[in-house]
C-alpha positions in Angstrom: 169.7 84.2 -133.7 171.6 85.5 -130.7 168.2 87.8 -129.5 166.0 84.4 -130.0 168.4 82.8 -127.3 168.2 86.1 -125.3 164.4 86.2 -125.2 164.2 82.2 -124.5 166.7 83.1 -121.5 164.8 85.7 -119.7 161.6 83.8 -120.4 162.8 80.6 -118.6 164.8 83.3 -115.7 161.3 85.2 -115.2 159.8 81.3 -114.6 162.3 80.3 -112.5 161.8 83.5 -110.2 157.9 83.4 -110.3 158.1 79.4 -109.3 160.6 79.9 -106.6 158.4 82.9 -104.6 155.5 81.3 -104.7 154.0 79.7 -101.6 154.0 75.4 -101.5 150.8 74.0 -102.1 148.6 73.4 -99.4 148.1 69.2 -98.0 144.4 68.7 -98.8 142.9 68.6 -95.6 140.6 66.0 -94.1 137.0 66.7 -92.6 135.6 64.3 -90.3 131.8 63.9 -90.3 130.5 65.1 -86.7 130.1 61.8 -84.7 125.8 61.3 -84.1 125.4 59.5 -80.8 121.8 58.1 -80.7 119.5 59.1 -78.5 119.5 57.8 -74.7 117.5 54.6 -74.2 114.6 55.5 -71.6 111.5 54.0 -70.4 109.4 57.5 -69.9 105.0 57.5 -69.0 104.7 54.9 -66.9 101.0 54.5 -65.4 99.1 52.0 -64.1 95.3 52.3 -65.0 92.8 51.3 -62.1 94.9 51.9 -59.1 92.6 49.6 -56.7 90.9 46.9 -58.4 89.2 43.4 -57.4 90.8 40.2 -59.0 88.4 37.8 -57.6 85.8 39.3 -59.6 88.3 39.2 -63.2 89.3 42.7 -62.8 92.6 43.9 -64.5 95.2 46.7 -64.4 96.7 47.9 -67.3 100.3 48.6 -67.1 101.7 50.8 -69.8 105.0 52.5 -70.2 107.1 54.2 -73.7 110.6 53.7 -74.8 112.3 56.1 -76.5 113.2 53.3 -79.2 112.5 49.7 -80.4 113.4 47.0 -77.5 111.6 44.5 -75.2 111.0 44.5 -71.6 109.4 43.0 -68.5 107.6 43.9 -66.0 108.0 42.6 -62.2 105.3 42.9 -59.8 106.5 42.4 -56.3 104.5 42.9 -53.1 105.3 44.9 -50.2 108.3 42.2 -48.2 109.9 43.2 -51.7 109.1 39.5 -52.9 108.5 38.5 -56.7 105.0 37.7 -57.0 104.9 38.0 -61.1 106.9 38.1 -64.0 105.2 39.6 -67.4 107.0 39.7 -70.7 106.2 42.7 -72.9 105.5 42.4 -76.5 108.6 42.9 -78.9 107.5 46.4 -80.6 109.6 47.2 -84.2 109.8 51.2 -83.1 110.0 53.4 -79.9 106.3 54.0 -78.4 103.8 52.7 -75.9 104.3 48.9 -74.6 101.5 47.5 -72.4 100.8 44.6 -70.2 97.7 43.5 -68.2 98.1 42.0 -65.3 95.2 40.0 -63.1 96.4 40.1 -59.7 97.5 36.1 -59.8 100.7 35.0 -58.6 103.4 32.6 -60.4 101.0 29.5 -59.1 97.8 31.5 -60.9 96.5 31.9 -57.3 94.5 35.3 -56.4 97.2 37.5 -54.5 95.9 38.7 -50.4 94.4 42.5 -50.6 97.3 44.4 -50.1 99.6 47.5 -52.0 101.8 45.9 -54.9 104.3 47.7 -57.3 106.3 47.2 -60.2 109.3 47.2 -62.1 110.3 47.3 -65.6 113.4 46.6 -67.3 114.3 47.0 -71.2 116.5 46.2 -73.4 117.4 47.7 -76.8 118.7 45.7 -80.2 122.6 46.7 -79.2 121.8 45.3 -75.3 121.5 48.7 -73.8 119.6 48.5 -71.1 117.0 50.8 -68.9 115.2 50.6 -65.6 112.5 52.1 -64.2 112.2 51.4 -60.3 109.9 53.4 -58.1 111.6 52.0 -54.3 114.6 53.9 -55.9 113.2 57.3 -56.1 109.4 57.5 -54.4 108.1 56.2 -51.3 109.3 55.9 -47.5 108.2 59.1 -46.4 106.9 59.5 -43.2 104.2 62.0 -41.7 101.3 62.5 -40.0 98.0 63.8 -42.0 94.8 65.8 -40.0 92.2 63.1 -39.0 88.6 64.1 -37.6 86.2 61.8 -36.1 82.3 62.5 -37.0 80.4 61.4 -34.1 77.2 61.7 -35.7 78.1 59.0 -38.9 80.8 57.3 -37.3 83.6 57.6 -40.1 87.1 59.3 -39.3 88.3 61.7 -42.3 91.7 62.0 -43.6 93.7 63.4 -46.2 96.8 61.7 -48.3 99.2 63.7 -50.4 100.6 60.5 -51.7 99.4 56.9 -51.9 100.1 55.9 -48.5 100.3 52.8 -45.4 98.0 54.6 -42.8 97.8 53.7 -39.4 95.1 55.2 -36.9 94.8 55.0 -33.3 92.9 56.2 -30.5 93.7 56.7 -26.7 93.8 58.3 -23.3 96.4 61.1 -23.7 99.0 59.8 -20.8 97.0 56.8 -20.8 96.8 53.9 -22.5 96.1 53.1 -26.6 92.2 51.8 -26.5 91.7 51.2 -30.2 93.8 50.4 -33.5 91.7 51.6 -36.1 93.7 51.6 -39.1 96.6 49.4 -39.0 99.0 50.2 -41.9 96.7 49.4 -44.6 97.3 51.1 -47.8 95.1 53.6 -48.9 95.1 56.2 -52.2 96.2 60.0 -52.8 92.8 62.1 -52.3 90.0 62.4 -49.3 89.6 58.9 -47.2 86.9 58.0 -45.2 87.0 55.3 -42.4 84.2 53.7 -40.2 84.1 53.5 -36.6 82.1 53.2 -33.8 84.1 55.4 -31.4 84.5 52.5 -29.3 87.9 50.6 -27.8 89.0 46.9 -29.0 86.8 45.5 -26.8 84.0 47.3 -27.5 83.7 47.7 -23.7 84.3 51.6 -23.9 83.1 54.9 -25.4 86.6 56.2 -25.8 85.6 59.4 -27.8 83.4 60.3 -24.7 86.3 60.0 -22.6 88.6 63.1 -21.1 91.7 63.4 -23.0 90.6 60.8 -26.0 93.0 61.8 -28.8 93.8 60.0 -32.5 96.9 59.7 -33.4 97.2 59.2 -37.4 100.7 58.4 -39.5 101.3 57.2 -42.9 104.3 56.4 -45.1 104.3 57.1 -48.9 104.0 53.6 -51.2 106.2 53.7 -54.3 105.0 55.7 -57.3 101.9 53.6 -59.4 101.5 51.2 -56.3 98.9 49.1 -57.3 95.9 48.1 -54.5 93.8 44.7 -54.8 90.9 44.1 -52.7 87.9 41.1 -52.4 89.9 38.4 -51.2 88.2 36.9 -48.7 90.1 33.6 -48.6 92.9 34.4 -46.7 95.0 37.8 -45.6 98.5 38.8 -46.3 99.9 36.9 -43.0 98.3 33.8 -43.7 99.4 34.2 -47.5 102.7 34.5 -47.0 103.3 31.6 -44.1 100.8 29.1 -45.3 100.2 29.5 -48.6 103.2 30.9 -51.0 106.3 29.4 -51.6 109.6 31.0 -51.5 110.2 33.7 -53.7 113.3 35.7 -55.1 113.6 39.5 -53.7 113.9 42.1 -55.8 117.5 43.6 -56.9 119.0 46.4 -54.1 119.2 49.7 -56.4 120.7 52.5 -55.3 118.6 55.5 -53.6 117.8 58.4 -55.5 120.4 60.7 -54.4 119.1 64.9 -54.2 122.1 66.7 -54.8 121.3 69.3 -52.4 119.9 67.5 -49.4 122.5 64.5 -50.5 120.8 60.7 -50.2 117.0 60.7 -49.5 116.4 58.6 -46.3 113.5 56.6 -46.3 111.5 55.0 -43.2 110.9 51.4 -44.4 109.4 48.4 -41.9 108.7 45.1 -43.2 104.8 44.6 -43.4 105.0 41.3 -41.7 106.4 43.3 -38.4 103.4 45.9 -38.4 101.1 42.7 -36.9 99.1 43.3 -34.7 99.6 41.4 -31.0 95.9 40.4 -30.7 95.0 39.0 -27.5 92.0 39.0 -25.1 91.8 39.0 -21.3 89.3 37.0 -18.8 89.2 36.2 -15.2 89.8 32.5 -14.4 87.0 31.9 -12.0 83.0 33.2 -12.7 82.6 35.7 -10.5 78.8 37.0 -9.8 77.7 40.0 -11.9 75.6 42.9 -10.5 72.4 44.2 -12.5 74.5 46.0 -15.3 76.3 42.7 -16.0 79.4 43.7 -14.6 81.3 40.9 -12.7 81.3 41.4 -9.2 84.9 41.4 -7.9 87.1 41.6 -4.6 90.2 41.4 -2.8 93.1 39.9 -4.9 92.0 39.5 -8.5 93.9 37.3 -11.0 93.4 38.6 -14.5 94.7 35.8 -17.4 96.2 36.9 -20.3 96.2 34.8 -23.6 97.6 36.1 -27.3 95.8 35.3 -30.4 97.3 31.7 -31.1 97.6 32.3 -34.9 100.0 35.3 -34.4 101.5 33.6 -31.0 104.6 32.2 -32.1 105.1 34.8 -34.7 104.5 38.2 -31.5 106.7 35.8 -28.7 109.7 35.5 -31.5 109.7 39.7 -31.9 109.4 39.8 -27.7 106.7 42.4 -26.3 106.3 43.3 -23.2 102.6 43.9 -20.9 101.6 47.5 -19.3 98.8 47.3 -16.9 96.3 50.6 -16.3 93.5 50.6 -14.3 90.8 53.9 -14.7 93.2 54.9 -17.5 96.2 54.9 -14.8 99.3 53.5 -15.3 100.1 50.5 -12.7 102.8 48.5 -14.0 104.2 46.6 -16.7 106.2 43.0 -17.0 109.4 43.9 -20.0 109.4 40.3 -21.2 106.0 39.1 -21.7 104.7 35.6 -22.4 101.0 33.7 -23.3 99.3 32.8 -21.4 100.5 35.5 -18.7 98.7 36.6 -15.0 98.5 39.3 -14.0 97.4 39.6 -10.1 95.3 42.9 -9.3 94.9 43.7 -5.5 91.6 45.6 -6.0 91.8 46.6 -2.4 93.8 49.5 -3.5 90.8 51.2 -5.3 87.0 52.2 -3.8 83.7 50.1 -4.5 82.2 50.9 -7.4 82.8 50.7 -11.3 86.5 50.7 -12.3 88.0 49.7 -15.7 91.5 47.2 -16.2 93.1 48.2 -19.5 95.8 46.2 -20.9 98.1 47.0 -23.4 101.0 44.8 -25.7 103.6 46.5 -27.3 105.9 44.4 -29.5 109.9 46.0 -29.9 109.0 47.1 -33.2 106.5 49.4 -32.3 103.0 47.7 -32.9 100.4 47.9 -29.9 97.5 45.9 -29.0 94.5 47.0 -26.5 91.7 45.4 -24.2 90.0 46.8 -21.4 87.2 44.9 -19.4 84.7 47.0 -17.0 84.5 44.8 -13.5 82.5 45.7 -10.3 84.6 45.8 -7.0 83.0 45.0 -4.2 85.4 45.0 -1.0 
C-alpha cells in the first residue's frame, strides 16, 4: 500500500513539473480580410463622330463616351463665349460601357445654332454619388502658333497645315506697310491640309496685293478644345447677330482648374473672347464727285477730304472697344488719329505727292488686336 501512494506521488510530481515548464497558450489571433477599394470612377473614349456637320440639312453628331462602371451623366454643349447652348441627359446604363447621345446642333429654344466651333462637357455620377468630369478647356486648347501658308497664284487658294483643330486667322500686307486684306478671320477649321480661296486681291478689291513688292501673309491659329465640334449651312444669321439679336441669356460654364504639367508647372493658354475678334468693317469715299480720267479713276487736286464711315451693324459694338485710324498713301505711312470715331475725315493735301496714279490705304485697328483695310486708287491732278 505504501508503494501505491509512492507511485501516485511521483506520477502527480512529474505532472506538476511537465505543466509548470510548458509555454502559455497562444491568444488566437485575428486576420482581417484585405480591404478591396473599387475601382476609380472614370469617363475614358470620348469621341465625337462627324467633326463638321450641317444641321440645317438634319445632320447629327454622335457623342459617345465609357465609364468605368454603372452611373448617369450629361453632356453640355457650350459655344465658344463659354455659354450653355444645350443640355443632353444620357441614358441610365445598369453596367460600365459605352453611353451615347446625339445631338442636332439646336439650342435650348430648338433654334439652329450660327456656324461656328462648339465643345462639350460631360459629367457622371455613380450609384454611391461619386462623381467624374471630363472637360477638354481644362487640359487642350489655347495654344498659340503660326502654321506655313502658300498662296497658288495660278487657282487662287492659300494652303495651310493644322496640327490641331484650330481658330485660323490669315492676313495679307505690305511688309512695313499697311494690312490690305483679312482673309481668314479666326474661323475654326480641322487638324489635316486646309485649303482657302482667294483672289489675291485687298478688301476693296482695288489692288493686286500679291503683285506688289514686299506682299507677305501672315497666318496664326489657336488650338480649339479636344472633340470641338464645327456646324456649317446656316445662312440665317452669323454668330454676332446670334448672340445680340437672337439668344437669350445663358449660364457660363463652371471655372475648372488648368491642367497643371508637373514639369513645366500650370499650362498658360492664350484665350480671346470670339465676340472681340470682329472685324471693324468700314468703307471710305470722297464727299464731293470728282471727274474720273479714262481708267475711271477720280480725278483729284489740292486738299482732298477723304470720309470715313464704320459698318453700322458692328458701330456701336468697334466705338465701345475704341480703335484708332492709320493713314498710308503708296503703301507709306502718313499718320494716324489714336481715338477714332464714325463717321471720321480725314483731309489729304495731295499737293505733297506728283501727278499721276497714287493709292490712299486706310487701316482700323481696335485695342484688342483686330484690323480692318480699304484702299481706293485716285488720280491727282495738281
Amino acid at each position: 500500500m505504501g508503494k501505491l501512494k509512492l507511485k501516485i506521488l511521483c506520477i502527480i510530481t512529474l505532472f506538476l513539473v511537465i505543466v509548470g515548464c510548458a509555454d502559455p497558450p497562444k491568444p488566437i489571433e485575428k486576420i482581417t480580410p484585405p480591404r478591396v477599394e473599387p475601382p476609380p470612377f472614370e469617363i475614358s473614349d470620348v469621341t465625337a463622330n462627324p467633326r463638321i456637320f450641317n444641321p440645317s440639312k438634319k445632320e447629327t453628331v454622335a457623342i459617345s463616351y465609357r465609364l468605368s462602371r454603372p452611373g448617369k451623366g450629361i453632356v453640355s454643349i457650350f459655344d465658344a463665349t463659354m455659354h450653355l447652348i444645350r443640355d443632353i441627359p444620357g441614358e441610365e446604363i445598369g453596367r460600365g460601357g459605352v453611353n451615347k447621345v446625339v445631338w442636332d446642333g439646336r439650342d435650348l429654344e430648338g433654334r439652329v445654332v450660327p456656324d461656328e466651333a462648339y465643345f462639350f462637357t460631360i459629367e457622371v455620377r455613380d450609384y454611391q454619388r461619386n462623381s467624374a468630369v471630363y472637360d477638354p478647356t481644362t487640359f487642350s486648347g489655347g495654344t498659340y502658333f503660326g502654321p506655313p501658308v502658300q498662296f497658288d497664284k495660278s487657282n487662287g487658294t492659300l494652303s495651310y497645315q493644322l496640327a490641331k483643330d484650330s481658330r485660323v486667322r490669315i492676313r495679307a500686307g505690305i511688309s512695313g506697310g499697311p494690312l490690305l486684306k483679312t482673309i481668314v478671320n479666326w474661323a475654326p477649321r480641322l487638324a489635316g491640309q486646309n485649303e482657302e480661296v482667294w483672289d489675291g486681291k485687298d478688301e476693296s478689291g482695288n489692288i493686286h496685293v500679291v503683285n506688289r513688292k514686299k506682299y507677305r501673309l501672315i497666318a496664326e491659329a489657336v488650338s480649339l478644345p479636344e472633340n470641338s465640334m464645327l456646324t456649317i449651312g446656316n445662312t440665317g444669321y452669323d454668330f454676332f447677330k446670334y448672340w445680340n439679336d437672337i439668344a437669350p441669356d445663358r449660364p457660363k460654364k463652371i471655372k475648372r482648374p488648368l491642367f497643371q504639367d508637373p514639369k513645366t508647372g500650370m499650362r498658360q493658354r492664350f484665350s480671346r473672347p470670339i465676340l472681340q475678334a470682329l472685324e471693324p468693317r468700314f468703307h471710305m469715299e470722297l464727299p464731293r464727285s470728282p471727274d474720273k480720267n479714262e481708267d475711271g479713276l477720280p480725278v483729284v487736286s489740292g486738299k482732298v477730304p477723304l470720309k470715313i464711315y464704320l459698318d453700322e451693324r458692328i458701330k456701336r459694338y468697334v466705338t465701345e472697344q475704341r480703335y484708332e485710324v492709320i493713314y498710308f498713301v503708296d503703301f507709306a505711312f502718313i499718320t494716324e488719329i489714336e481715338e477714332g470715331y464714325s463717321p471720321g475725315t480725314w483731309v489729304w493735301d495731295s499737293s505733297r505727292v506728283i501727278n499721276g496714279e497714287h493709292i490712299l490705304t486706310v487701316n482700323i485697328a481696335t485695342f484688342t488686336g483686330q484690323v480692318a483695310s480699304a484702299s481706293l486708287r485716285v488720280f491727282v491732278q495738281n
